[in-house]
ROTOR-461684 format. One line per field, with one value per residue: residue in three letters; x, y negated, z of N, C-alpha, C in turn. Coordinates in pm, whole numbers. Each point is the difference from the previous one (the first is absolute). Layout:
// residues N
resn	ala, ...
n.xx	X, ...
n.yy	Y, ...
n.zz	Z, ...
ca.xx	X, ...
ca.yy	Y, ...
ca.zz	Z, ...
c.xx	X, ...
c.yy	Y, ...
c.zz	Z, ...
//
This chain:
// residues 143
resn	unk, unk, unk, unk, unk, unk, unk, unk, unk, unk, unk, unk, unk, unk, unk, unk, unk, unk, unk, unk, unk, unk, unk, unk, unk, unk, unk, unk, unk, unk, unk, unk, unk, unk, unk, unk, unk, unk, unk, unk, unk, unk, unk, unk, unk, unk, unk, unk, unk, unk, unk, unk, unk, unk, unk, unk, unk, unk, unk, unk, unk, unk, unk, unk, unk, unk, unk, unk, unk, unk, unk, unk, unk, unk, unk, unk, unk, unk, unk, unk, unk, unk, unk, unk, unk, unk, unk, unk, unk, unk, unk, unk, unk, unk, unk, unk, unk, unk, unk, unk, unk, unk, unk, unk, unk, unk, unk, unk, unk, unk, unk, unk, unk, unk, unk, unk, unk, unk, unk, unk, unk, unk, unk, unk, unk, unk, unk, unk, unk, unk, unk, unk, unk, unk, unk, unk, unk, unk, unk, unk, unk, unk, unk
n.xx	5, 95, 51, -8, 130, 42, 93, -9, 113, 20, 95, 61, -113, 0, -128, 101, -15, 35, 95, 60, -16, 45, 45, 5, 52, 57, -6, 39, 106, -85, 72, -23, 130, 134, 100, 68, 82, 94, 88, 136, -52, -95, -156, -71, -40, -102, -115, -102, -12, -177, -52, 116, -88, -125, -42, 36, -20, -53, 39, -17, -145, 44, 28, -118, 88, -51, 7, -85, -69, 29, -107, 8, -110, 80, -84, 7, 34, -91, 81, 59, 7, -124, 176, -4, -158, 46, 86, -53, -103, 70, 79, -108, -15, 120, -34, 116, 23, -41, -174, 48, -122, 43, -146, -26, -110, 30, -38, 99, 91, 82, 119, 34, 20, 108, 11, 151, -25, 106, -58, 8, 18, 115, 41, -98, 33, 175, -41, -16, 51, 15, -73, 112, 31, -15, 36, -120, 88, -136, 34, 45, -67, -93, 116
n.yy	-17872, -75, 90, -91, -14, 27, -62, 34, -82, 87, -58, 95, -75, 147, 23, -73, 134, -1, -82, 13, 115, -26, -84, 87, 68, -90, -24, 142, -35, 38, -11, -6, -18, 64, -51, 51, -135, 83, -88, -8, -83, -8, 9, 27, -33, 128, -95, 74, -122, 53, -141, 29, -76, 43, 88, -35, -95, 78, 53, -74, -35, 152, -99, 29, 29, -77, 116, -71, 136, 127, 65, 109, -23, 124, 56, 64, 97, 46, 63, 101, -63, -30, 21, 114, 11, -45, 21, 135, -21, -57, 185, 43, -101, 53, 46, -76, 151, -95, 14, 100, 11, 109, 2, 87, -73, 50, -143, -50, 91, -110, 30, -48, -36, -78, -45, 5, -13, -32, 53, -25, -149, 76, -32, -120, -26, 114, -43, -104, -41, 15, -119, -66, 31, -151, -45, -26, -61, -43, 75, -102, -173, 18, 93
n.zz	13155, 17, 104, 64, 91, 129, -80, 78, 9, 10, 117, -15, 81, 93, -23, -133, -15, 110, -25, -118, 16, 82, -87, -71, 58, 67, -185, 27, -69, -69, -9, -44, -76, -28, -14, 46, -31, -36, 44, 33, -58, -65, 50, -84, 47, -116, 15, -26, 36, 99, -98, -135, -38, 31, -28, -103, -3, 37, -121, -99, 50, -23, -122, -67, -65, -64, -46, -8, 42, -99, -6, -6, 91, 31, 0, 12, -73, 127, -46, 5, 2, 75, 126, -47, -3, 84, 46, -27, 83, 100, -43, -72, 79, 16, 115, 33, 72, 65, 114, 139, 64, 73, -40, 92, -73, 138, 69, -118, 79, -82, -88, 109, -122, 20, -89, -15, -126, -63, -107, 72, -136, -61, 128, 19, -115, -3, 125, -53, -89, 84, 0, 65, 127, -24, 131, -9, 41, -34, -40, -44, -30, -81, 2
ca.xx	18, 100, -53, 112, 111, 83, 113, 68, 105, 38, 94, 91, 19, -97, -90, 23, -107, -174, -55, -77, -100, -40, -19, -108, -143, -53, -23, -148, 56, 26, 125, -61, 56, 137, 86, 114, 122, 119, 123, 69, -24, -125, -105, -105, -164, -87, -110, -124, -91, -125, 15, 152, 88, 21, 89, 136, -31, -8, 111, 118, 9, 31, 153, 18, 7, -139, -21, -93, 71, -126, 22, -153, -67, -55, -51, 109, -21, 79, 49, 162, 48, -41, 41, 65, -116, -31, 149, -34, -42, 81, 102, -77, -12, 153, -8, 77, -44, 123, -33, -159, -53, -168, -77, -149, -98, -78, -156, -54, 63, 94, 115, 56, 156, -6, 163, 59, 56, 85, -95, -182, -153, -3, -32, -136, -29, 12, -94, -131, 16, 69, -188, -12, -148, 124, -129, 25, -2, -107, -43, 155, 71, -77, 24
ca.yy	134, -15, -57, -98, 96, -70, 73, -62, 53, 53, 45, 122, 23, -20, -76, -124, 67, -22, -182, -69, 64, -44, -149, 69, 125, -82, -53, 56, 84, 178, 79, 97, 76, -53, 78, -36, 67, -47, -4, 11, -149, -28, 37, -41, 36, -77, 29, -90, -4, -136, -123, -10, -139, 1, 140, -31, -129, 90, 67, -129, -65, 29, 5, 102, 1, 113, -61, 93, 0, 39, 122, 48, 164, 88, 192, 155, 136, 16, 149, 8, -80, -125, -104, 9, -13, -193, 53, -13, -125, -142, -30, -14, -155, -46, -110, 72, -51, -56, 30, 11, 85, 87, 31, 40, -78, 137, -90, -18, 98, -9, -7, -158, -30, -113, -35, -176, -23, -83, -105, -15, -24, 80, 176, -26, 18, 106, 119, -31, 70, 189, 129, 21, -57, -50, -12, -184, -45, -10, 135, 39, -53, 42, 126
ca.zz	52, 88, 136, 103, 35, 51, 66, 141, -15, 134, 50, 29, 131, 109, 30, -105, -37, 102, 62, -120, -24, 176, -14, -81, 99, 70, -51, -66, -107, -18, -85, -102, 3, 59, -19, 51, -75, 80, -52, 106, 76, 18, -66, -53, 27, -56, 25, -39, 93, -69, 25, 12, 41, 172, 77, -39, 101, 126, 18, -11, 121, 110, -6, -124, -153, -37, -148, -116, -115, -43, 7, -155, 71, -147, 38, -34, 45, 93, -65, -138, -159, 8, -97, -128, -98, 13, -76, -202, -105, 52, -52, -110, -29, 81, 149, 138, 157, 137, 98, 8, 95, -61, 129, 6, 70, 24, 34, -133, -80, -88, 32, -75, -21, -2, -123, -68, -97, -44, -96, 109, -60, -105, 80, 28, -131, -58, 35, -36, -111, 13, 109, 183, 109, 23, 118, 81, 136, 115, 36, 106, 186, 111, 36
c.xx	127, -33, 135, 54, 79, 113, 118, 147, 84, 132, -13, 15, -84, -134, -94, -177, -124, -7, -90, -133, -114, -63, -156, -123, -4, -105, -161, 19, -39, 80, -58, 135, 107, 116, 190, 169, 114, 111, 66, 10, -118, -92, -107, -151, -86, -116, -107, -133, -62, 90, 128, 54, 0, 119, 141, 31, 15, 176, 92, 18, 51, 185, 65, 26, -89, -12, -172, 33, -171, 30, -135, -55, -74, -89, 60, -111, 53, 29, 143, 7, -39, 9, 119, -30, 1, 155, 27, -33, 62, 122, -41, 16, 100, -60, 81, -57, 126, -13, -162, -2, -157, -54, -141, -123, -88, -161, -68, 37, 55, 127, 42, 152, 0, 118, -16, 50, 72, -126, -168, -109, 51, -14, -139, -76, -11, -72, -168, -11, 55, -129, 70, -131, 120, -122, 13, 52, -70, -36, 166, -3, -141, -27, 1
c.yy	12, -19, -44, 119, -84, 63, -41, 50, 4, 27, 161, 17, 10, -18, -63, 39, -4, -104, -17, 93, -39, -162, 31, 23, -146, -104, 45, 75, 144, 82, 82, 71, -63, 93, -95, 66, -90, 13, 13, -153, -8, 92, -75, 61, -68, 61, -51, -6, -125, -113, -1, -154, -62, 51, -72, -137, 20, 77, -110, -71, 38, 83, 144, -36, 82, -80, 48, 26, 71, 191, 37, 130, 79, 85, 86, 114, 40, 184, -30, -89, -128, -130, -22, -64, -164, -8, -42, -110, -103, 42, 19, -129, -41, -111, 69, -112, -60, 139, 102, 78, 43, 61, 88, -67, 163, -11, 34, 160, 0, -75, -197, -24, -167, -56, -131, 73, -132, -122, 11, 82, 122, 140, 26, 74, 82, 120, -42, 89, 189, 38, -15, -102, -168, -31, -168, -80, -7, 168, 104, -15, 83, 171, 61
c.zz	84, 124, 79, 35, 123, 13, 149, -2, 177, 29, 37, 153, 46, 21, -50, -107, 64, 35, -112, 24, 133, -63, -93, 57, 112, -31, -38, -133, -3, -154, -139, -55, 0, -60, 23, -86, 129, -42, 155, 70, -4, -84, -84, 68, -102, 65, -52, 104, -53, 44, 21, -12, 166, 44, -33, 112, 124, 46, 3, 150, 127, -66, -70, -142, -63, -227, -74, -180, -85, -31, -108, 89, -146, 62, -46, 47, 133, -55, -35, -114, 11, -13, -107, -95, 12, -51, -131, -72, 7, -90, -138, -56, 26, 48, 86, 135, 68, 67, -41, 116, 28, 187, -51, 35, 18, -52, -117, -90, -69, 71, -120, 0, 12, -82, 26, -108, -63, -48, 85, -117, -102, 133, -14, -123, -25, 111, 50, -124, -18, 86, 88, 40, 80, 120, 0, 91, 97, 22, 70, 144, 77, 20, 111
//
């Protein structure tokens, strides 16, 4: 239930954001979702897109630091609390999060969160186990 993650680590300059994203989309890459942290020297870009060991190869070859890593796609309530409710249960089970970020699949009408939690196989568990909805990989990359 873990789906691949790239994370691209980016100089603080310029541009530095659409090359990697330009090496992607040249590639044929289509983005499913993404999210970006920064510090005052550099950024992190994570993204999840189909066929992430390509995609990663691809980035390397053209002189990107790029790490995989793993993320858990939950469903959520797209309403108020929603994701509170995926929340609860991860701190129910004291699972603390590194990371997370959240999107509307309009298509499908529900709202998806995406976690790194610290422990992968006990995040996996405790909301398999709390009735969340955890989504497959193969039903990620192809959004």
């Amino acid at each position: 239930m873990k789906i691949k993650q790239l994370s691209i680590f980016l100089e603080n300059k310029k541009g530095r954001m659409r090359n990697a994203l330009d090496v992607l989309a040249n590639a044929g890459f289509n983005i499913r979702a993404l999210s970006i942290a920064d510090t005052s020297d550099f950024g992190i870009l994570r993204l999840i897109v189909p066929e992430p060991d390509k995609a990663k190869k691809i980035l390397e070859d053209n002189n990107f630091v790029v790490k995989m890593g793993y993320v858990i796609a939950v469903e959520m309530s797209d309403q108020p609390g929603g994701l509170s409710t995926i929340l609860g249960i991860l701190d129910d089970s004291d699972i603390n999060l590194d990371y997370l970020y959240a999107f509307v699949d309009e298509k499908e009408e529900r709202a998806i969160v995406l976690l790194h939690p610290e422990d992968m196989k006990a995040g996996i568990q405790a909301l398999e186990k709390g009735g969340a909805t955890v989504i497959p990989p193969e039903e990620v990359y192809d959004w």
